[in-house]
N, C-alpha and C positions, 0 to 999 in steps of 0.2 A: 226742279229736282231730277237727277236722273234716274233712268228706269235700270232697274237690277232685275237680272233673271237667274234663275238659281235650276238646277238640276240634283232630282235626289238621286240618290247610288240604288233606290227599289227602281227607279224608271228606266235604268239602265238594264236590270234584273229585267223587269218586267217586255223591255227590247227583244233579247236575246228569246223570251218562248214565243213570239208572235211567227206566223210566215215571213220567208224570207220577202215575197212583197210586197208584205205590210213594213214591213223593217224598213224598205227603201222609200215609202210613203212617210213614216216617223221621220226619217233624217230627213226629208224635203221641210215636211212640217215645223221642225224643231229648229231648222236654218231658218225660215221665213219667220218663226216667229222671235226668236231668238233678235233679228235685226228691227223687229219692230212688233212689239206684242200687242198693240193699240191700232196695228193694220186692218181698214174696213171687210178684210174678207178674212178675219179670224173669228168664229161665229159664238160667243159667251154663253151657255145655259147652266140657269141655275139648279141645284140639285135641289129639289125642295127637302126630301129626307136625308142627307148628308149630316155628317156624323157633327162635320164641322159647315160653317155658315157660310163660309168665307169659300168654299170649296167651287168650280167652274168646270163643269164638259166643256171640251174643245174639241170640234170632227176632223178626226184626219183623213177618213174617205166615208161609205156610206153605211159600213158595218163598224168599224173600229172608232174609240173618241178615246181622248187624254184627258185625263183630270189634274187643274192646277187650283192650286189656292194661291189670291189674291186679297191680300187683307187688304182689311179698310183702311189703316195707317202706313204712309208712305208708299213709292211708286215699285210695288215690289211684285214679282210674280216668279211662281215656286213649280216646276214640273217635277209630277207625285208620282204618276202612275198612268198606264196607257194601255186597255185593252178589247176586248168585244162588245161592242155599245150594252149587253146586257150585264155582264162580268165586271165593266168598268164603273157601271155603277153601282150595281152591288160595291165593292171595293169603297167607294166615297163612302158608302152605308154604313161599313164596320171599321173604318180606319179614320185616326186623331192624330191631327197634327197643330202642335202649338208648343208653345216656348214654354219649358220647366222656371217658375218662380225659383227656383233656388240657383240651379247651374247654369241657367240663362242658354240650355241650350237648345235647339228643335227636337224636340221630338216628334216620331211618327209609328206609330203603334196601333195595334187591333183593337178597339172599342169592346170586343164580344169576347169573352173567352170560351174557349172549345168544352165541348161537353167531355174529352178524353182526359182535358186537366180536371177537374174535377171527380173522375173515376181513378185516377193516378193517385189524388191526396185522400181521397176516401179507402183507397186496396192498401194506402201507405200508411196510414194511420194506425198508430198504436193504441192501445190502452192507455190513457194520462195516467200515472197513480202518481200521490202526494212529490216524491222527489224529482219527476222527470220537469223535464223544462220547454220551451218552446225556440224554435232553431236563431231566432232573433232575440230572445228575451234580453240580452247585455245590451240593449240599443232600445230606445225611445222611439216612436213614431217620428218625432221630430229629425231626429239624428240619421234616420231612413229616407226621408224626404229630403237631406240635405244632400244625399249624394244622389240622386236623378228619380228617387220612386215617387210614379205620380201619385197624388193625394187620392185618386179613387181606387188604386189597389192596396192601401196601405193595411185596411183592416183586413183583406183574406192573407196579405203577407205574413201579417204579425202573426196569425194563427199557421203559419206553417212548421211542421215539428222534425223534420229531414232534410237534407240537402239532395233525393230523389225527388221531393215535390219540388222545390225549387226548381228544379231544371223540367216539371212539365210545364212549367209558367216562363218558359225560356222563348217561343214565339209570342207570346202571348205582352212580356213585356217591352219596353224600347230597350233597346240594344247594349246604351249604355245603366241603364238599371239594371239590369242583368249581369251584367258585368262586376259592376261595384257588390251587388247581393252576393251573389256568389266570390268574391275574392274575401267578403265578411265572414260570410259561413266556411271556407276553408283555412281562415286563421289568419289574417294578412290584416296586421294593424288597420282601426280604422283610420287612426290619421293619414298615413298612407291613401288610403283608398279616400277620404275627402280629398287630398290635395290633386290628385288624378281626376275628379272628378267635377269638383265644386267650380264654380268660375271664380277666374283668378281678378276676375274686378271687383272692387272694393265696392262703386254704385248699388243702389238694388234695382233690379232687374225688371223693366219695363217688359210686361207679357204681351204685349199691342207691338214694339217695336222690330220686327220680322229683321230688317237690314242692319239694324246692330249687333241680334241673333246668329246673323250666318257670318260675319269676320269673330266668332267665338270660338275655340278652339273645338269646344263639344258639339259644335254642330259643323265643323267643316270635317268631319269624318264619315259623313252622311250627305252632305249637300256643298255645291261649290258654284261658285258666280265664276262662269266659263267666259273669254274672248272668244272672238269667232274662231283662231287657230286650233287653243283648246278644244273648241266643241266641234271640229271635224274630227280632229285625235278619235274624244271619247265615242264619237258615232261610229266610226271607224273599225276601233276596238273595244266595246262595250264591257269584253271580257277581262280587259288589263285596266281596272278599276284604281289598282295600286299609284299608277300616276297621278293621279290625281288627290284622291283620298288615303289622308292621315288620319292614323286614329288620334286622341289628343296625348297619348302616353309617346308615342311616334313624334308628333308634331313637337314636345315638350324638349325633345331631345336634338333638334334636326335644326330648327330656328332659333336659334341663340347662341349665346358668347358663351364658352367654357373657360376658365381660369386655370385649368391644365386636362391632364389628358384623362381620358372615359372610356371605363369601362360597359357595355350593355349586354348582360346577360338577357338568355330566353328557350323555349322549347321550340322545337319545328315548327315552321309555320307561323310563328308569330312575327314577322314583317322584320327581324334583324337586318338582313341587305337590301329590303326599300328603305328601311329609315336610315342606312349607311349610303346608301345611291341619294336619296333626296337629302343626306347632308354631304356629302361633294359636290350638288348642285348648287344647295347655298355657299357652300364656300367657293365655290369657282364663279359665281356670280356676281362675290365682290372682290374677286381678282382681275376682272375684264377690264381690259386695258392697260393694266400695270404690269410692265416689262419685270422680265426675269422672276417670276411668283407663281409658284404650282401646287396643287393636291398631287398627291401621289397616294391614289387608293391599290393594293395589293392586297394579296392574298395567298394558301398556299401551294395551288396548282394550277397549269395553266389553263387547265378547259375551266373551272372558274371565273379567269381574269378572262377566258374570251366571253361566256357570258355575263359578266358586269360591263362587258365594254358595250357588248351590244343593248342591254340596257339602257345603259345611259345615253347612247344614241337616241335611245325613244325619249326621256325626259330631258336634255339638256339642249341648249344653244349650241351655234357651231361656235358663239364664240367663249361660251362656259368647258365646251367642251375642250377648246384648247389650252385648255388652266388644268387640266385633269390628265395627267398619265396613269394607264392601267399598266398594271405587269404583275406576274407572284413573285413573289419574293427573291427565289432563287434563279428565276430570269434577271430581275435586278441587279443580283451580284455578278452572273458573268458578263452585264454589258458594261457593268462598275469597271471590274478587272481587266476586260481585254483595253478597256481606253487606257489603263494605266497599265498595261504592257506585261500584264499578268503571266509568267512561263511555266508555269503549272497546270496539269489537268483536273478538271475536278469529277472525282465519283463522289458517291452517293456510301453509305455505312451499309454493308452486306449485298449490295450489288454484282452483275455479273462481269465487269470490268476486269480483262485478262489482267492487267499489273495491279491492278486491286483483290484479286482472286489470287494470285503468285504472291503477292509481300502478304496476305495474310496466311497465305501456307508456309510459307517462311518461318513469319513470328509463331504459329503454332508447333514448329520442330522445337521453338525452344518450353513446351510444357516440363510441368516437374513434374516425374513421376511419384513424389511425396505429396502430390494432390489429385485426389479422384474429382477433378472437374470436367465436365463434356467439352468440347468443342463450342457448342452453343449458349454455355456458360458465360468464355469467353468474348462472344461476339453480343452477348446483353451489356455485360460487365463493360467492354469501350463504347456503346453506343450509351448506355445511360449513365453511368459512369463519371468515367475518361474523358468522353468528349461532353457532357452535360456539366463538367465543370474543368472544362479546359485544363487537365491533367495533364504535365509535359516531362514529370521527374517523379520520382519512387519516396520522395519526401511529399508532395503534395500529396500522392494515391496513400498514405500510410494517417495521412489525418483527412483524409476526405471520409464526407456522410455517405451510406451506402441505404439510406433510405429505400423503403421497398426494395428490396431484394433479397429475398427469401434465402439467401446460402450464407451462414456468416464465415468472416474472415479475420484472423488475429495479424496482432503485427506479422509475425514471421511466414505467413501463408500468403499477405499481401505482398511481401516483398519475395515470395517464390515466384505470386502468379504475375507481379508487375517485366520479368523478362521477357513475355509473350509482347507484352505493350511494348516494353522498350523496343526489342526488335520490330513492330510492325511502323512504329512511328520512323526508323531506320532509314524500312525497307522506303515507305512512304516517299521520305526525302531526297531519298537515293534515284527511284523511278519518278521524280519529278510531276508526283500527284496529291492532292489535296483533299479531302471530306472537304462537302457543304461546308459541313460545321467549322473547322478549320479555315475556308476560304472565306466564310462572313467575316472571321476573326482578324483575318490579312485582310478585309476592305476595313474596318477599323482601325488595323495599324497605318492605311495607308492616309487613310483620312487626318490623324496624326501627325504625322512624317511629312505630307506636304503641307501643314496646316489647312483642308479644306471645310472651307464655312459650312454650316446647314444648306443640305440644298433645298427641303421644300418648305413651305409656306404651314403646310400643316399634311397628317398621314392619316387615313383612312385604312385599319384593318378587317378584315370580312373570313369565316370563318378563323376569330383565331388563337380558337382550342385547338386547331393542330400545328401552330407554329412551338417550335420550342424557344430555351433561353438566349441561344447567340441573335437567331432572327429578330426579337425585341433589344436585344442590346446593338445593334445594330440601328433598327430603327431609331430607339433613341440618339442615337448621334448624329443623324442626317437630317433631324428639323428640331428649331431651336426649341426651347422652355419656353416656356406662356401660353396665351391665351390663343387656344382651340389649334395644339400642337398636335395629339393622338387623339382618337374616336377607336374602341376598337369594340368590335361584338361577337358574338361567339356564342360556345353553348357545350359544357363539359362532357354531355350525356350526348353528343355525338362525334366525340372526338375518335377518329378513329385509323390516327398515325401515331399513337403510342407519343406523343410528343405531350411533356408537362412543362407549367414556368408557372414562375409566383412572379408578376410581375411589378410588384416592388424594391427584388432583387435585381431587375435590370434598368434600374433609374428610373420607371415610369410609376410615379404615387397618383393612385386611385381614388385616396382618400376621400369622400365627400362628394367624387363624382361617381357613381356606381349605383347603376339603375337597371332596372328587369324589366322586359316586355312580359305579358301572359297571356295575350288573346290570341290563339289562333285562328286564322284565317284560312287556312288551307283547308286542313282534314273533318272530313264529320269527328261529331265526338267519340261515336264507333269506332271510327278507325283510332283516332290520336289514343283510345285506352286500349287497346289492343296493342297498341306500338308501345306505350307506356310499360306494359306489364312486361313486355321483352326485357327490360332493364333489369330488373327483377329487383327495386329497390337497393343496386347497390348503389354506395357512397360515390359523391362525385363532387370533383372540386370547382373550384370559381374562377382560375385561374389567375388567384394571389392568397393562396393556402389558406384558402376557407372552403366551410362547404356549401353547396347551392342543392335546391328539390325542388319538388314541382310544382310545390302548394300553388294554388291559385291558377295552375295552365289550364284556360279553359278551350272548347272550340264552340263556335258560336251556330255553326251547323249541325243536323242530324242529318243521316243517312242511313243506306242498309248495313247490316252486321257485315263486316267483312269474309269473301267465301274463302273455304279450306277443301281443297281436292287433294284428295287421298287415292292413287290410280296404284295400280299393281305392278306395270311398266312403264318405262321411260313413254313409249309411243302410246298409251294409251293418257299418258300426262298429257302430251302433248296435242294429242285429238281434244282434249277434254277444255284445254283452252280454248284451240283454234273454233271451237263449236261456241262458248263464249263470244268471241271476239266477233262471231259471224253475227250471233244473236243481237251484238252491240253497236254493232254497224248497221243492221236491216231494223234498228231504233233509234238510226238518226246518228251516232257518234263517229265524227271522224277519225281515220283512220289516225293520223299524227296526232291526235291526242290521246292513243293507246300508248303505254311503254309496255314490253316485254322484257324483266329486269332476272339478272341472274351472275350468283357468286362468283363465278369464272368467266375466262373469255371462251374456253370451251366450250362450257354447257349454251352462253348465249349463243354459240354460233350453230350448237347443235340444235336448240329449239327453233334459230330462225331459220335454219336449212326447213325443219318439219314447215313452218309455216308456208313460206316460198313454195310449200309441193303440193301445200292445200289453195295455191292459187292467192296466198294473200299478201300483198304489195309490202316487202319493210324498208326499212332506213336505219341502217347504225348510226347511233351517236359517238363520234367518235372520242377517243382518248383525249388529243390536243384539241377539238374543233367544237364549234357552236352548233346545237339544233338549229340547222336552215329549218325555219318554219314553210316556207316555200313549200318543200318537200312530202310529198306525200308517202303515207307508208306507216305501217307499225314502228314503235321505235324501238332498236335493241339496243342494250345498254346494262355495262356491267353495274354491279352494287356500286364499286366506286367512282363511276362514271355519273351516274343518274342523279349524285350530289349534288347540291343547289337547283335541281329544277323539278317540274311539279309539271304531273299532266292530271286528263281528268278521271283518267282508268288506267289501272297499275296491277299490270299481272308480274308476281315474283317467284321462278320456277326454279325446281330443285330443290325446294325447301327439304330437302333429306338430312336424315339424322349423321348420314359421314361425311355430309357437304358442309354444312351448318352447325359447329363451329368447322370452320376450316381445320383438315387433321396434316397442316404440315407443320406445326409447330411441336419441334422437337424436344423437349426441356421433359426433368423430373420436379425443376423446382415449384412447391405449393405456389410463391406469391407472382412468378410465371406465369404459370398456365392460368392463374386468378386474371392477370392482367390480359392475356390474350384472348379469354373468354369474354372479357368488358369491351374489349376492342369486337371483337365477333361480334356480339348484344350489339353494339352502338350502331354498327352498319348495317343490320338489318334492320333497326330502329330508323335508320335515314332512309333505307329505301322505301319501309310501307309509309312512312310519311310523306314520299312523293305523291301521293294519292290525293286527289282533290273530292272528287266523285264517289270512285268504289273502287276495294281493293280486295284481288283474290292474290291466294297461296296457295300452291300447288306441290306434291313433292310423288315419287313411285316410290312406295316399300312405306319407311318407318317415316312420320315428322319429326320436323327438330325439334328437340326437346325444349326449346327457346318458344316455342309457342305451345300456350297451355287453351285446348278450345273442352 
């Protein structure tokens, strides 16, 4: 039989706090044993008091040992954990690992629970009187046990009466029992949460069988039987776990055949573009070798698409890789147009484009003075409008929905204010330029016109709650209908280019495929409720005109409360970091995994000048460009810059009450300024969620009102 070696995602935890040459002693170790675990100089001792029986010290020099469990059944051997020969076995003392009888999956969990949880559900504890309930009472023990909770905490769970004791039982329990409890007690069908949870094999579940255990979904999110290529990776980078390990909610959606196209909703940090990176993988991996056949993952900006590319660099083949083009969206279209001889320029809806700034001053000479509308009336009116439903005559704008938009309009005012359009669409025509939105519409026409096939194989979307309707009507004509055609994931509640679509309306039906990530991975839970509250509970859609919340987003970390500096002047903000940052660095953190995050390019450039003169090395992240990790340095980076990426310390400066919301949005109208206040909320909600670690706010004068401490 062959011998299987497995690595837990704690042993890689457990890497990362040893010295660094202990750490290069671990990889020596973990290669040698890895190639043969039955090598006569790998030294076996048994733990006599070991939690579990099965459990094995192994020395890696003459202070540090790793502990593995090798069960009795089959050639199987499991790295748990690796620490200070005293620490490590303590560790074997209070930690269980063994296969859950129901979900067949590993578990590895604390034997002991902390004296803190028990003072937690004792200060939380009500009065019972006759009516009150207990926080599980609509579920059986049995029904408990079926989604991951081990049988010897079953009776202090049943007695829990809050959803704050639960979560002081949150290290205390396995990862995925915690999980499933908690998405209970927040409201989230149990069916749902069995079928996430439960194992999808019909057999029952040998508890002895360890290597049937780890190709189970619920336990390859935790543990993975690595090649030797793999296990240099993960030595490598112990910190970028995510290539490796799926969760089974991830894994559900990544490895399989879809019947059309998917939508994956989710909150920050809960794994949407690894589980869209590791489903490009598997589909470019069964395009290898088959001529003319592509993924085409996009997105809607470019420093996005340059980090998905570099991504995927880390988990793909060179030759998966060549089945996958990266690009955003609206790079796609002008490489579309210039091969087909495109003689139009394309701007952007309210950009600084001299002939885009002249034909709309043009169209606005022609205003009716029998309508008191702004200026900025007009340019909402053709961006959401006009062009959100390809409006080209004053008969279409007179029966068009003007949903959301707070100023109404009867026939006879619609056809005062449609002169400004006509003239600008004119002017447009006239100086030989195009909107986006317009030009995706001309690659559809042209696609048409010359009859061109589907060109890709299947489309990967990544954030994409900020693409609007032409971009999905678009996408749908470039890959055919069927099976695992679109993948797209997103997230309403950080939309934050005002762009809406129902995408049923541009040919892509969801029906039936449409599924929610919940766990985050990134932020402690301090932080993710702190970022939460920024939202401030308003409505937010699914993008296919329903609505989505947060029920069930949990994060699986604790950390410190996140800090809030309140300094009197801009320079005294600034010292008050830089003294942070010193403090953070002379504790070991490096430099490139601080970001320095802020609303404007100004303010960033003015906090990184202060820094620079207190001697501390930075690195802008730039607009178009990827964080070279190479590089050393604080990273400066605007709010909308710092989007899709994640460091372990996240300073967010300026938090001032005339920066936050932004005051250059011009408008009287209520469902306006509504809408650009949800856009503001969203973007600072993206930036504290770049925070893996710890996350301070800092602002001189008044905070913004967007955060309540």
């Amino acid at each position: 039989m062959d011998i299987q070696v497995a690595i837990s995602q704690d042993f890689l935890t457990a890497i990362l706090k040893l010295p660094r040459a202990q750490q290069k002693k671990v990889n020596q170790f973990v290669s040698k044993f890895r190639s043969d675990p039955l090598s006569s100089g790998i030294n076996y001792e048994k733990i006599i008091d070991a939690a579990n029986s099965d459990m094995r010290s192994v020395r890696i020099d003459q202070a540090y040992r790793g502990i593995i469990l090798k069960p009795q059944q089959g050639n199987v051997y499991i790295l748990l954990w690796v620490d200070h020969h005293d620490e490590a076995y303590a560790w074997a003392r209070r930690h269980q690992c063994k296969i859950h009888p129901k979900t067949g999956a590993i578990q590895l969990y604390a034997t002991e629970v902390d004296e803190s949880v028990n003072e937690v559900v004792e200060n939380t504890t009500s009065v019972i009187e006759q009516d009150s309930s207990f926080l599980f009472d609509d579920y059986s023990t049995e029904q408990l046990i079926d989604v991951g909770l081990p049988e010897e905490f079953s009776e202090k769970i049943s007695q829990l009466s809050n959803i704050q004791q639960l979560e002081a039982y949150r290290e205390a329990l396995p990862n995925d029992a915690f999980e499933a409890l908690y998405f209970l007690a927040d409201g989230i069908p149990y069916g749902e949460v069995l079928e996430d949870y439960r194992s999808t094999g019909t057999e029952d579940v040998d508890t002895e069988d360890f290597a049937a255990a780890l190709i189970r979904e619920g336990s390859k999110r935790r543990f993975v039987v690595v090649d030797d290529e793999a296990l240099e990776q993960m030595l490598d980078a112990p910190l970028e776990k995510w290539r490796v390990f799926l969760h089974p909610s991830q894994r559900k959606l990544v490895e399989r055949d879809w019947n059309g196209p998917v939508r994956v909703l989710g909150g920050a940090g809960t794994g949407k573009t690894v589980a869209a990176i590791h489903r490009a993988k598997w589909l470019a991996s069964k395009l290898v070798g088959v001529p003319n056949k592509k993924v085409l993952f996009t997105t809607f900006t470019k420093n996005l698409a340059s980090d998905i590319s570099a991504h995927l660099e880390q988990v793909c083949s060179h030759a998966e890789l060549s089945s996958i083009e990266t690009i955003n969206i609206d790079s796609w279209v002008h490489k579309f147009l210039k091969r087909n001889n495109y003689n139009y320029d394309i701007v952007y809806p309210g950009d600084s484009h001299p002939k885009r700034v002249n034909s709309w001053n043009r169209a606005l000479d022609n205003k009716s003075p029998d309508l008191d509308l702004s200026d900025h009336f007009y340019e909402e009116e053709w961006k959401l409008v006009i062009q959100e439903q390809s409006i080209t005559d004053k008969s279409e704008y007179i029966r068009a929905k003007r949903n959301g938009r707070g100023t109404r309009l009867n026939r006879k005012e619609r056809l005062l204010a449609w002169s400004v359009f006509e003239e600008y669409l004119l002017q447009l025509n006239h100086n030989k330029i195009k909107e986006m939105p317009d030009a995706m519409r001309d690659c559809i026409s042209i696609i048409d016109s010359k009859n061109i096939k589907p060109i890709y194989d299947s489309i990967i979307v990544d954030e994409g709650q900020d693409m609007g309707t032409q971009a999905y009507e678009l996408i749908r004509r470039i890959v055919p209908e069927g099976k695992n055609d679109i993948f797209i994931v997103g997230d309403g509640h950080q939309r934050i280019y005002r762009n809406k679509v129902v995408l049923g309306r541009c040919g892509i039906n969801i029906l039936g495929r449409s599924r929610k990530l919940r766990v985050n991975y990134r932020t402690t839970e301090e932080t993710k409720k702190l970022a939460v509250s920024v939202l401030n509970n308003i409505p937010v859609d699914d993008l296919d005109d329903g609505a989505d919340t947060s029920n069930g987003y949990v994060s699986l970390m604790h950390g410190e409360q996140p800090e809030v500096i309140t300094a009197d002047s801009f320079i005294d903000e600034a010292d008050a970091v830089v003294e942070r940052i010193e403090q953070l660095e002379a504790a070991g953190a490096k430099l490139k995994d601080i970001c320095v995050v802020a609303r404007t390019k100004s303010l960033r450039d003015s906090f990184g000048q202060q820094l620079k003169k207190a001697g501390i090395t930075t690195y802008e992240v730039m607009a178009n460009g990827t964080d070279n990790r190479q590089q050393d340095g604080v990273r400066l980076a605007t709010m909308h810059r710092v989007k899709g990426l994640e460091f372990q310390n996240v300073f967010i400066m300026g938090c001032n009450q005339n920066t936050i919301p932004l005051k250059n949005f011009k408008s009287e109208d209520p469902v306006e300024l509504r809408e650009h206040e949800l856009a503001e909320r969203a973007l600072l909600h993206v930036a504290m969620t770049r925070a893996m670690r710890s996350l301070t706010l800092s602002c001189h004068g008044h905070l913004t009102e967007f955060i309540t401490i």
